[in-house]
C-alpha positions, 0 to 999 in steps of 0.5 A: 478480501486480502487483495483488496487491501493491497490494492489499496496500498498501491493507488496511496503510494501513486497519489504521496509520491507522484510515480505509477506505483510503488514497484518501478515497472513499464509492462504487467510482466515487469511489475510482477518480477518487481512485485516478486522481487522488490520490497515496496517502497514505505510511505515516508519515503515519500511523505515526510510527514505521514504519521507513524501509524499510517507508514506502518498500515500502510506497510502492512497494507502492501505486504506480500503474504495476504496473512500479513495484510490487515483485515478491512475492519481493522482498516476502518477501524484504524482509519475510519469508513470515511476515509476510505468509503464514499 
């Protein structure tokens, strides 16, 4: 499950900043040294805007250890089912 949820840290950062994502690679390898590497760019560098509690989930979302990642009912919980199920 934990995966799931940084897959869905990564399509947002795609969608508020325009790039591929959120780690600045052109090949699988690349993005796994960058994801290894690199710490993920925070949403509001993006997204000026973008509520604190939605940066801060979002971080968490990205995080690399799946321990530090939110779990999917807190996810829901926090962002509501219709915003992330159709």
């Amino acid at each position: 499950m934990s995966i799931r949820l940084l897959t869905l840290g990564m399509p947002r950062v795609e969608v508020d900043s325009g790039e591929r994502g959120p780690f600045d690679a052109l090949t699988p390898a690349e993005l796994t040294i960058a994801y290894v590497r690199t710490a993920p760019p925070r949403l509001d560098r993006y997204r000026k805007d973008a509520p604190g509690p939605v940066i801060d989930l979002m971080d968490r979302c990205l995080a690399k250890r799946p321990e530090h990642r939110p779990t999917m009912e807190e996810v829901l919980g926090r962002c509501g089912r219709s915003a992330i199920l159709p």
